[in-house]
Structure formats: structure tokens, C-alpha cells
C-alpha angles and dihedrals in degrees: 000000000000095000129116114238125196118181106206100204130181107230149019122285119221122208110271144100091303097058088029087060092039092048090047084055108045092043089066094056122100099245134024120285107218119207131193132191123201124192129201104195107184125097102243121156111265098265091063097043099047079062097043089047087049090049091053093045092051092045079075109054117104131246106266095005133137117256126216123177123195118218130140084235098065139072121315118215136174122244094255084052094049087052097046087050091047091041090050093046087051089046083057087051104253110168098191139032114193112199104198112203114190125206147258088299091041145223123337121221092252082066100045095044092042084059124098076204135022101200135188136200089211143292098292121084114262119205100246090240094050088053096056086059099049090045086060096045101057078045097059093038077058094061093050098049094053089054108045101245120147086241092109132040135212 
């Protein structure tokens, strides 16, 4: 997967076994995972801050880039589907892919309407950190897929 990938993310990871298992997973990618993290600290109603996180996030995206944005709302797709999705963005010549990931109070409209995809990991919440860590690591199972490792089985 030659494609650049930037994960946008509300909040501020702390060291432990969430950022230890994000940081195993993005390490065996190809290329560098970038994340970015992104805090709103003032203290809005969630309304407000569901926008100003959406304005932050977006802030990240590159110019040109894919969009996915994860929220349990959106499309489930299994991890051969997620890989044919990233292989085929790549196909059309996408350079980047930026996975935008909202906070405790979620994902404001602009963000979902912004995505190429709104994804979701499935219909259970999902702690923000831990997501992060699964995210890398069907990225990581896509990469393998597209390129024929054992990583992943059928």
C-alpha cells in the first residue's frame, strides 16, 4: 500500500498498552503512519465543541487527500473490503488518505459529509485510544492483503 496515511485524532494519547499497541502496529506498515492529535480545551457545550473539533480535524486533512471518517454510525466493512477500498483509492492515484477519528462527544456533520467514507468498526463504543489501535492494525491486515502476505486469513 503506497499510499500516506495521516490519522487526525481528538485528544491526547498517554503511554500505555493502548499507544504501545497503536505504535506495534503502525511500525510494521510500509510507510509511516502519521498521526495527529488535535485538543479543544475549553470547556463549549457539546454542540460547539463537536464543530470546533470538526474544524481542527479538518484543518488536517491534505490537499487532495481521502477522507474516512470513523463513526459507529457509518458503513461496516470487512477487512478484505477495507483493503479493496484502500487498494482501489490508491489504483485512482490517490497520494494521501486522511482517517479522522472525533471525540468523546463525536463527530460533527461537516466531518461526516467532508468523508469519502464514513466507517465504522462496528455498533458498539469504542474508547477513542483503542480505536487508534485497531485502525492500525486493519491497516496494517490491508496491507497485507494487497500484497499477498499470510497476515491475514480468509
Amino acid at each position: 500500500m503506497a499510499v500516506k496515511i495521516l490519522i487526525g485524532a481528538v485528544g491526547r494519547a498517554r503511554s500505555g498498552p493502548e499507544a504501545d499497541l497503536f505504535t506495534a502496529y503502525a511500525a510494521r506498515l510500509a510507510r509511516p503512519l502519521r498521526l495527529r492529535e488535535v485538543v479543544e480545551r475549553r470547556p463549549l457545550p457539546p454542540a460547539e465543541l463537536r464543530r470546533r473539533e470538526a474544524e481542527l480535524l479538518l484543518a488536517l486533512v491534505p490537499a487532495g487527500a481521502r477522507v474516512v471518517a470513523l463513526d459507529e454510525r457509518g458503513r461496516a466493512l470487512s477487512s478484505a473490503a477495507f483493503a479493496q477500498t484502500l487498494g482501489r483509492w490508491r489504483d485512482e492515484g490517490a497520494a494521501e488518505v486522511a482517517f479522522l477519528i472525533g471525540g468523546a462527544e463525536g463527530l460533527a456533520e461537516e466531518v461526516r459529509g467532508r468523508a469519502d467514507l464514513v466507517l465504522s468498526l462496528g455498533p458498539m463504543t469504542w474508547p477513542h485510544l483503542l480505536v487508534r489501535a485497531l485502525l492500525a492494525e486493519q491497516l496494517y491486515r490491508a496491507q497485507a492483503i494487497l500484497s499477498g502476505h499470510p497476515y491475514h486469513r480468509d
